[in-house]
VEXVEX-836920 format. One record per residue (C-alpha): chain; residue in one letter; x, y, z. Coordinates in steps of 0.001 Angstrom, whole numbers, plus 500000, padded with zeros to 6 digits. Layout:
residues N
<site kette="A" rest="a" xx="X" yy="Y" zz="Z"/>
...
This chain:
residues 274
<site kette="A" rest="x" xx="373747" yy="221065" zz="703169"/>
<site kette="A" rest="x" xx="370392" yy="219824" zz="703817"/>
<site kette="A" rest="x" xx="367221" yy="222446" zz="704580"/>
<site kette="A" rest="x" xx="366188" yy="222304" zz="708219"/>
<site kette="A" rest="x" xx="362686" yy="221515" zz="708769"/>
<site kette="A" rest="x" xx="360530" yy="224648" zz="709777"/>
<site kette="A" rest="x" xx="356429" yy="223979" zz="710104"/>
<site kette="A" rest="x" xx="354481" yy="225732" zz="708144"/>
<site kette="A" rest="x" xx="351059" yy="226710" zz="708157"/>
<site kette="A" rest="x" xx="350335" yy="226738" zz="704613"/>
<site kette="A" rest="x" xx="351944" yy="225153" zz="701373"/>
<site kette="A" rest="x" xx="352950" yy="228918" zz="700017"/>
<site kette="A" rest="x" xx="355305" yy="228196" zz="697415"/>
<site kette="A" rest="x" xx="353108" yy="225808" zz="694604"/>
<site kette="A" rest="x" xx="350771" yy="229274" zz="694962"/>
<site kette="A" rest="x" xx="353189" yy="231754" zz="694546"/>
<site kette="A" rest="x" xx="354656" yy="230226" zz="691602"/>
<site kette="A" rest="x" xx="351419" yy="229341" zz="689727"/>
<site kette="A" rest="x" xx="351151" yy="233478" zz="690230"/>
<site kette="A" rest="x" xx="355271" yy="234247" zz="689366"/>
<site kette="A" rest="x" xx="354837" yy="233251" zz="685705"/>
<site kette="A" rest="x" xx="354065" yy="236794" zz="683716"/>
<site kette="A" rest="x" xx="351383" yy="234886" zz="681101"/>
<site kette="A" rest="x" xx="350046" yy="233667" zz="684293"/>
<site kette="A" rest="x" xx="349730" yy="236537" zz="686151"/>
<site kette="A" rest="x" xx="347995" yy="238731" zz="683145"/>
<site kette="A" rest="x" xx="345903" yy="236434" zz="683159"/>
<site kette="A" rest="x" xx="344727" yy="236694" zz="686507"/>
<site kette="A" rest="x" xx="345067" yy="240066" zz="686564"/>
<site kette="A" rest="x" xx="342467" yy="240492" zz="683550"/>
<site kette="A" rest="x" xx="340070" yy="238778" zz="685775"/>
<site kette="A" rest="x" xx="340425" yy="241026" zz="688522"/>
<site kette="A" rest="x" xx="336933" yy="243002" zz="687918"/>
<site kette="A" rest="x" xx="334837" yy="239376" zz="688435"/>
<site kette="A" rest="x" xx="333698" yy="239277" zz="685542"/>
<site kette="A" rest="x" xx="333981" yy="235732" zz="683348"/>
<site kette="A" rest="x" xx="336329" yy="235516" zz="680066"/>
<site kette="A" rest="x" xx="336554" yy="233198" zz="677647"/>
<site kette="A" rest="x" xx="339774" yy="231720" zz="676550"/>
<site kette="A" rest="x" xx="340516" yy="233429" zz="673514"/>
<site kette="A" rest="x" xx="340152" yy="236906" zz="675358"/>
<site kette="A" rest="x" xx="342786" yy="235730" zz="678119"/>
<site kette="A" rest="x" xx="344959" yy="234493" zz="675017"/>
<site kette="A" rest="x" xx="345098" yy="237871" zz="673365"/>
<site kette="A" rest="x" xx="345041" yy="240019" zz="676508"/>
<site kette="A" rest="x" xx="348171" yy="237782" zz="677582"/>
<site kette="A" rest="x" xx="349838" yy="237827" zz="674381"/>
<site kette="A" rest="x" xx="349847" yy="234286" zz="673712"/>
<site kette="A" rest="x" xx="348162" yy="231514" zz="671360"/>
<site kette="A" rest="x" xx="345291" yy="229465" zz="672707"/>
<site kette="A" rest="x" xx="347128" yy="226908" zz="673166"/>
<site kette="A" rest="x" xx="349801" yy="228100" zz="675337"/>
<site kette="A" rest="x" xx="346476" yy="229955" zz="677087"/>
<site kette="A" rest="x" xx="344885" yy="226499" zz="677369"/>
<site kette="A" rest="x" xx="347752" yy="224570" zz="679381"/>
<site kette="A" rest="x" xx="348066" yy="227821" zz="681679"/>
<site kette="A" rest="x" xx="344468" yy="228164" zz="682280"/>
<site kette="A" rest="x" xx="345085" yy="223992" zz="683382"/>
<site kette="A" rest="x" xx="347393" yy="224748" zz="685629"/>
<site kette="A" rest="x" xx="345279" yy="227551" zz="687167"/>
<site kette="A" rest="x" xx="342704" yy="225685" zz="687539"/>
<site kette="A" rest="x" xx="344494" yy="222484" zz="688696"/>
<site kette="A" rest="x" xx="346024" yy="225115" zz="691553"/>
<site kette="A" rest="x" xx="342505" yy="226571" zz="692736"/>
<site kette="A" rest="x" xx="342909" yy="230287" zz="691679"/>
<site kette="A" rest="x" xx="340139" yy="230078" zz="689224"/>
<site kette="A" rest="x" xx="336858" yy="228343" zz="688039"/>
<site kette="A" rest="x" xx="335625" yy="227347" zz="684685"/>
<site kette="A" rest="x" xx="332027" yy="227658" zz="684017"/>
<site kette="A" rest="x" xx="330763" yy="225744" zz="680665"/>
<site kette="A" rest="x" xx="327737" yy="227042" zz="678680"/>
<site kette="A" rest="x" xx="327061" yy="224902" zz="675781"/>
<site kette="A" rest="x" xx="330058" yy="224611" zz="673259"/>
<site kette="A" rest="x" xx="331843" yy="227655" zz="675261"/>
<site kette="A" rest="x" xx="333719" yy="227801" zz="678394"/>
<site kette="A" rest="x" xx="334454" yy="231023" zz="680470"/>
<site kette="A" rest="x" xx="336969" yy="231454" zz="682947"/>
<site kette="A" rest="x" xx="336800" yy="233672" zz="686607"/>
<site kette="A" rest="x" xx="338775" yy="233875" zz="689876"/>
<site kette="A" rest="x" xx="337817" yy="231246" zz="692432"/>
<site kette="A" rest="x" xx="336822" yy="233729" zz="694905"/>
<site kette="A" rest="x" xx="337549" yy="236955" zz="696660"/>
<site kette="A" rest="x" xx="340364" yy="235803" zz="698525"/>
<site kette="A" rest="x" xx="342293" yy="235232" zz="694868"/>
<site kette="A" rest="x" xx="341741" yy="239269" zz="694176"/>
<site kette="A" rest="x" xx="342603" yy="240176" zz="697585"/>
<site kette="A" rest="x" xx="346167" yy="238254" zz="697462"/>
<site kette="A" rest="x" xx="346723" yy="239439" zz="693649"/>
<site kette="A" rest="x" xx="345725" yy="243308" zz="695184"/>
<site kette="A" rest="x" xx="348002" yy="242976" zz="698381"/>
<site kette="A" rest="x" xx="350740" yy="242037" zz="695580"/>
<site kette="A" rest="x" xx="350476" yy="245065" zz="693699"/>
<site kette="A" rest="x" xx="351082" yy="247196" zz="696537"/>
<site kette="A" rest="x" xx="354022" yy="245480" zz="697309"/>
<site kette="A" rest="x" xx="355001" yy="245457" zz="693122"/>
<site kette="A" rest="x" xx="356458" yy="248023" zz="691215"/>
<site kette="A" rest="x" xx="354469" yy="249781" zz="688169"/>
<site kette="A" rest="x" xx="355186" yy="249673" zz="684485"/>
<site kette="A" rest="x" xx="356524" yy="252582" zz="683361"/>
<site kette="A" rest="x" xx="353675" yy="254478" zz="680661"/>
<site kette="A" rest="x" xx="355253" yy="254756" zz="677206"/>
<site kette="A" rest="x" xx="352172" yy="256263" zz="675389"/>
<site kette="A" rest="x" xx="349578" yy="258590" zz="675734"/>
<site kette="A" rest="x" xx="346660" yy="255117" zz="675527"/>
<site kette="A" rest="x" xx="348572" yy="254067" zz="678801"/>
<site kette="A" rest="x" xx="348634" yy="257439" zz="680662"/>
<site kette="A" rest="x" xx="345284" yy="257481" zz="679819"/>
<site kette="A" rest="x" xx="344082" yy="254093" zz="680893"/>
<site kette="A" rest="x" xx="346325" yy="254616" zz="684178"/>
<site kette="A" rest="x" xx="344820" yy="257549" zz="685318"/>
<site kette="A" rest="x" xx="341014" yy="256154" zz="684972"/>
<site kette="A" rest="x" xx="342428" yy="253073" zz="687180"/>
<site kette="A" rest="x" xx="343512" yy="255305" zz="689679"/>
<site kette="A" rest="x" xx="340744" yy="257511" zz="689723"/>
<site kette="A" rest="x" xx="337749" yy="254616" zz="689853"/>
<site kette="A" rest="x" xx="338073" yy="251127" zz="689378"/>
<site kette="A" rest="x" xx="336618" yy="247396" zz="690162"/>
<site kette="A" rest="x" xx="338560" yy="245796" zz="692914"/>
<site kette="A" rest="x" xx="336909" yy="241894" zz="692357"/>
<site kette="A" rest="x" xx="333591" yy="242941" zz="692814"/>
<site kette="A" rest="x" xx="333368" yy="246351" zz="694799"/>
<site kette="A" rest="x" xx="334431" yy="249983" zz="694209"/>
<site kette="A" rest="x" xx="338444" yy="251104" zz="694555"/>
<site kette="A" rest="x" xx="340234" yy="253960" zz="693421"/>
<site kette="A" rest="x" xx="340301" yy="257712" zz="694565"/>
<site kette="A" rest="x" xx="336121" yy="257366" zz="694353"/>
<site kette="A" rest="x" xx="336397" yy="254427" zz="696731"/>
<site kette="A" rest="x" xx="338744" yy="255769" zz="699384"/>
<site kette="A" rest="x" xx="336744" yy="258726" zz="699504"/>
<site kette="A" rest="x" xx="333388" yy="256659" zz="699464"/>
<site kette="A" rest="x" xx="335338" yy="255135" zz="702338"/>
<site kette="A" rest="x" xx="336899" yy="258055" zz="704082"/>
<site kette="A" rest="x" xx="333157" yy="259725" zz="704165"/>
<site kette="A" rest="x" xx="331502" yy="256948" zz="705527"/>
<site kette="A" rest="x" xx="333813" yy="256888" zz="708903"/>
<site kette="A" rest="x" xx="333964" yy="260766" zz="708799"/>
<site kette="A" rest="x" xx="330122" yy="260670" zz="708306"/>
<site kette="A" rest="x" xx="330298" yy="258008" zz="711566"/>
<site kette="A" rest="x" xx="328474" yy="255196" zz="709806"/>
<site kette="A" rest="x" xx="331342" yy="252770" zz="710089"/>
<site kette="A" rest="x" xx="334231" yy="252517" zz="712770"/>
<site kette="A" rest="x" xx="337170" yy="250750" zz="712325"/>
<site kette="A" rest="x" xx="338127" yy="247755" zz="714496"/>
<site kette="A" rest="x" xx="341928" yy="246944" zz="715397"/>
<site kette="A" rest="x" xx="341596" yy="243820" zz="713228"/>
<site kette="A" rest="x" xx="341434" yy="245582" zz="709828"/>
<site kette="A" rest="x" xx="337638" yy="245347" zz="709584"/>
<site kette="A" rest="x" xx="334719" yy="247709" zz="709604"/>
<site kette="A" rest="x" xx="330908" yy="247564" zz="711798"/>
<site kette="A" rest="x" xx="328156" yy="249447" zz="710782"/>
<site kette="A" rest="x" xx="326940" yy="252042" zz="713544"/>
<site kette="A" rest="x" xx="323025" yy="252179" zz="714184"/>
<site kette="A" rest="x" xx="323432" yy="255534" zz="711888"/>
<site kette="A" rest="x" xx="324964" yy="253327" zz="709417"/>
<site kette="A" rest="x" xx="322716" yy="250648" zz="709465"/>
<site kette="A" rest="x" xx="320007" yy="253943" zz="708938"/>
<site kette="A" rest="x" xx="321425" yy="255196" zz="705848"/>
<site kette="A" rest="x" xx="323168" yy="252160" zz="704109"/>
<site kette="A" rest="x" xx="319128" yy="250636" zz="704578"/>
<site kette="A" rest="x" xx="317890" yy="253808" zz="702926"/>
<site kette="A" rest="x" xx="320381" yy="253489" zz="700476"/>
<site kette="A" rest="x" xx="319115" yy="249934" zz="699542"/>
<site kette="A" rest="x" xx="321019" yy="247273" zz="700984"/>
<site kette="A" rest="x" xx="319442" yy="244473" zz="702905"/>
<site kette="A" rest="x" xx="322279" yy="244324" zz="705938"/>
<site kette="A" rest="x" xx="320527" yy="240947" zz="707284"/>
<site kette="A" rest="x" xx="321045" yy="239174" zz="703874"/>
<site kette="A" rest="x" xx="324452" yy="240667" zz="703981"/>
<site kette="A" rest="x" xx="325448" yy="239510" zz="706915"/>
<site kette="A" rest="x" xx="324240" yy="236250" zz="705537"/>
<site kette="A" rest="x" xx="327516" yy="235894" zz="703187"/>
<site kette="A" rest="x" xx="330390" yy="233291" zz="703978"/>
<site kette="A" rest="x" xx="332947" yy="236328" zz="703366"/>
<site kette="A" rest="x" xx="333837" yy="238830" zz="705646"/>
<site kette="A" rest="x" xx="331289" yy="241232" zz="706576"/>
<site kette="A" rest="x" xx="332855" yy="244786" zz="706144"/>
<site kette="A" rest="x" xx="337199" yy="244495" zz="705863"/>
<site kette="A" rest="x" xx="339452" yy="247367" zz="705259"/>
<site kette="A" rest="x" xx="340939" yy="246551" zz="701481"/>
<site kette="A" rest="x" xx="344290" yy="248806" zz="700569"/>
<site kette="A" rest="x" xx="344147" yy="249945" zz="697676"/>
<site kette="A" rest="x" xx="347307" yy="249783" zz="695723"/>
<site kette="A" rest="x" xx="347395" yy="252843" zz="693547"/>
<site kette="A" rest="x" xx="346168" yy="255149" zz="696851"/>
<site kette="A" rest="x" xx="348095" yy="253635" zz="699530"/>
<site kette="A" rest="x" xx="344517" yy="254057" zz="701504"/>
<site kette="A" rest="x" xx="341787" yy="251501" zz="702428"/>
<site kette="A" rest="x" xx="338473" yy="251155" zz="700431"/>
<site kette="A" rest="x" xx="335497" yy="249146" zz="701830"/>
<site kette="A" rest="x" xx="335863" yy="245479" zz="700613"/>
<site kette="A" rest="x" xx="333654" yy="242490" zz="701771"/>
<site kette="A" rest="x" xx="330296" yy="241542" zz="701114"/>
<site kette="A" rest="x" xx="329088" yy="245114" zz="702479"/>
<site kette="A" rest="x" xx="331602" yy="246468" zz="699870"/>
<site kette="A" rest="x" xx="330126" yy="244403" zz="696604"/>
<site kette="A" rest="x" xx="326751" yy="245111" zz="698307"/>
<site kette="A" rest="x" xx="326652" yy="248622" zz="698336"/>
<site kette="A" rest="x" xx="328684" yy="248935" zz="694224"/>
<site kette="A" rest="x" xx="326084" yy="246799" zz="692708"/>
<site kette="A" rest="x" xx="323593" yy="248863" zz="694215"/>
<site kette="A" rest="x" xx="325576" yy="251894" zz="692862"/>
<site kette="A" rest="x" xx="325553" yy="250628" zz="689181"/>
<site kette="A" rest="x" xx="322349" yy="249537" zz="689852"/>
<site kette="A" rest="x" xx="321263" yy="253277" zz="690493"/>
<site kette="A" rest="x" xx="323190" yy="254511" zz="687483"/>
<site kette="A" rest="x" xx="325530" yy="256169" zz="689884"/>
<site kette="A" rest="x" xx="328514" yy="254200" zz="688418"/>
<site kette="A" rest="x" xx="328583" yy="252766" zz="684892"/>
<site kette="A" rest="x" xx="331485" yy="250307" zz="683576"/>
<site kette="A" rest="x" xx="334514" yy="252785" zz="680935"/>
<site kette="A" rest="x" xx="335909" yy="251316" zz="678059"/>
<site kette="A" rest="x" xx="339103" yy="250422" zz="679958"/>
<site kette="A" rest="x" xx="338707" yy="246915" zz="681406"/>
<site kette="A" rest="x" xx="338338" yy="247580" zz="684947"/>
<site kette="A" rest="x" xx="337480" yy="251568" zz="685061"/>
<site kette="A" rest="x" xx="334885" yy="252686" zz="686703"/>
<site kette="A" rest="x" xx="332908" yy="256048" zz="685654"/>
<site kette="A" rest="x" xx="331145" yy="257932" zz="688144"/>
<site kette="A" rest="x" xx="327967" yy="259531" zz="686653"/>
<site kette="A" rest="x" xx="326644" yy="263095" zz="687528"/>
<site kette="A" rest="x" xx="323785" yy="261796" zz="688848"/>
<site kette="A" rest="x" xx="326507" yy="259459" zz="690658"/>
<site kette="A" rest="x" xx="328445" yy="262491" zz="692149"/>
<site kette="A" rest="x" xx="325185" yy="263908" zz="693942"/>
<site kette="A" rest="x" xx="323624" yy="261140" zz="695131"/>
<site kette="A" rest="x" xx="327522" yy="259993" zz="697028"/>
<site kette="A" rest="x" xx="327574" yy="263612" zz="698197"/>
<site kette="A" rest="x" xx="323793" yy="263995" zz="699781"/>
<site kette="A" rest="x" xx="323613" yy="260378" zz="700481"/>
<site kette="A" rest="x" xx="327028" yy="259414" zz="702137"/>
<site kette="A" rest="x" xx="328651" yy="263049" zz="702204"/>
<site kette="A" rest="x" xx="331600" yy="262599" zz="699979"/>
<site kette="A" rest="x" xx="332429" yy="266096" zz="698740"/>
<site kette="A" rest="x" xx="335609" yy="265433" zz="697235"/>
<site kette="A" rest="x" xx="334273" yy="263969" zz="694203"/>
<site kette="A" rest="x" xx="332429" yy="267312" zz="693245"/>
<site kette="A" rest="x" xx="335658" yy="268721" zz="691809"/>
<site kette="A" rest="x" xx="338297" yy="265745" zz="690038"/>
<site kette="A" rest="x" xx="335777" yy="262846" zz="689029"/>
<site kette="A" rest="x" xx="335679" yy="261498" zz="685770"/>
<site kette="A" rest="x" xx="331852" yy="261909" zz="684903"/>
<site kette="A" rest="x" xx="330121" yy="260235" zz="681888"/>
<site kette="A" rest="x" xx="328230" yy="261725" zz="678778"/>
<site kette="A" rest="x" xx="325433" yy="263545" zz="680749"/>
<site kette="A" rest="x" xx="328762" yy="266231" zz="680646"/>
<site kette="A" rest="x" xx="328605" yy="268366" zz="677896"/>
<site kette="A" rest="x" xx="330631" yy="266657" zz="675125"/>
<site kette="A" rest="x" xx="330527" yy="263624" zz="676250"/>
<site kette="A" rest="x" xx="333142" yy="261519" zz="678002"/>
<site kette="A" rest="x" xx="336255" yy="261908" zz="676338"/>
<site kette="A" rest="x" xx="335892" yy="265888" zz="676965"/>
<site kette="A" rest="x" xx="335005" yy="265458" zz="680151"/>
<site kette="A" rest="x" xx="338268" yy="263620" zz="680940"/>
<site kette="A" rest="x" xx="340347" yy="266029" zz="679133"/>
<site kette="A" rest="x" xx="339029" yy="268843" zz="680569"/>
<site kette="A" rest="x" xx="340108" yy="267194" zz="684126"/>
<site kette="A" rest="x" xx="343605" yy="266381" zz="682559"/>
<site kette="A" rest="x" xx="346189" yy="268974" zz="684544"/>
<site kette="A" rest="x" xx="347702" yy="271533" zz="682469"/>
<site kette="A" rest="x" xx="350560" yy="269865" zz="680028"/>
<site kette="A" rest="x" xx="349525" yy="266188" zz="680906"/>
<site kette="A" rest="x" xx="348251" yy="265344" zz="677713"/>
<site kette="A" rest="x" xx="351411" yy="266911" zz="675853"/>
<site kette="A" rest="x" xx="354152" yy="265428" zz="678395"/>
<site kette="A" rest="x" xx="352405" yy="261950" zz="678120"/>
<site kette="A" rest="x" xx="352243" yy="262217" zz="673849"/>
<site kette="A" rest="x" xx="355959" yy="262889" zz="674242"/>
<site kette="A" rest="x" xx="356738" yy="260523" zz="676379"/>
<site kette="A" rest="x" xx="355382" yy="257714" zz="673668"/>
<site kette="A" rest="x" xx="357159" yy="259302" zz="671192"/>
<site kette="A" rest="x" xx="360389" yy="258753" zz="673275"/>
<site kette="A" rest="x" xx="360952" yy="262564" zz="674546"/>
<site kette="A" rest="x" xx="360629" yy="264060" zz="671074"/>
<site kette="A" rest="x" xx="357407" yy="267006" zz="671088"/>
């Protein structure tokens, strides 16, 4: 029988399926920390030629969810714009997770979870606590709309900090929004206050970019400077620090594995057997 007619206030389907196809969609997800890839990376992070990459990276293109920029001979490929990350983000909270069959992947998981790019600003357990602090420390309160304001004691210590709140303000995205985070359930600060304040982290040395694509490592220098500047205490204990820790980073994350971690992840990639 025919459809009935229903209005609609957006053309959601072309979108969701440019999204629903799984070379597609690793694609996009590779893309996720804003940074710009060329071609042959998204072909072997996908797992295809560069061909197949090539017509895919068409249609995404020809569908708006990402840009080409061309320098010289070479042409890199990012996400059109926050809004992209935020719908690929709200569908991973919504999307089930692959199940980790070696140790490399219970590895790389856990530095996701702990600290991680969301498009261009700070997510994770760092930025929900980052977060958390920041209304606990009463520098931001919440609005019923899913956004953020800064408070006059806010405006004090994100200044002191380093961020220009005027030019800020200045962006064409939203100011301060609430973004879930899909591994912790919790909101981190997104926005243009949000990419605002983690470049002037990095910038700082307080956060420096892992070896995982999209991991985030939170220096010691990092760790004080979020506790005395923003009060976030909670990183004192569990962060993942980088090689100003005594033997350097890959002992520093082991040591914060929990007990048997290490051993129940090597046997789960080795299908159960010890």
């Amino acid at each position: 029988m025919p459809a009935e007619y229903i209005t609609q206030d957006a053309e959601i389907a072309p979108v969701a399926a440019l999204i629903a196809d799984a070379t597609r969609a690793a694609m996009l997800t590779a893309l996720l920390d804003g940074r710009a890839l060329a071609a042959g990376e998204l072909a072997r992070m996908a797992g295809v030629t560069p061909q197949t990459a090539s017509a895919h990276l068409a249609r995404l293109r020809d569908g708006g969810l990402i840009t080409m920029i061309s320098q010289g001979r070479h042409r890199y490929f990012r996400l059109s714009g926050p809004d992209v990350a935020q719908v690929l983000e709200v569908l991973a909270t919504i999307s089930e997770r692959p199940a980790v069959r070696s140790l490399r992947q219970s590895r790389q998981a856990r530095l996701l979870q702990e600290a991680r790019t969301c498009y261009d600003h700070l997510a994770g357990r760092v930025g929900v606590e980052v977060y958390d602090a920041l209304l606990r420390e009463g520098h931001l309160v919440e609005s019923d709309e899913g956004s953020c304001e800064v408070t006059s004691s806010g405006r004090d210590a994100v200044t002191a900090f380093g961020v220009d709140l005027d030019a800020v303000r200045l962006s064409r995205r939203k100011f301060a929004p609430a973004c879930l985070d899909w591994l912790e359930r919790r909101p981190h600060l997104g926005g243009a206050l949000g990419a605002a304040m983690f470049e002037r982290m990095v910038a700082l040395e307080w956060l420096a970019r892992g070896t995982t694509r999209r991991a985030i490592e939170v220096t010691a220098a990092g760790r004080a400077g979020l506790e005395s500047t923003f009060g976030c205490k909670e990183l004192t204990c569990n962060t993942l620090v980088t090689s100003a820790v005594a033997g350097g980073p890959a002992s520093a994350r082991r040591a914060t594995e929990a007990p048997g971690e290490w051993d129940d992840a090597r046997q789960r990639g080795n299908g159960g057997r010890a």
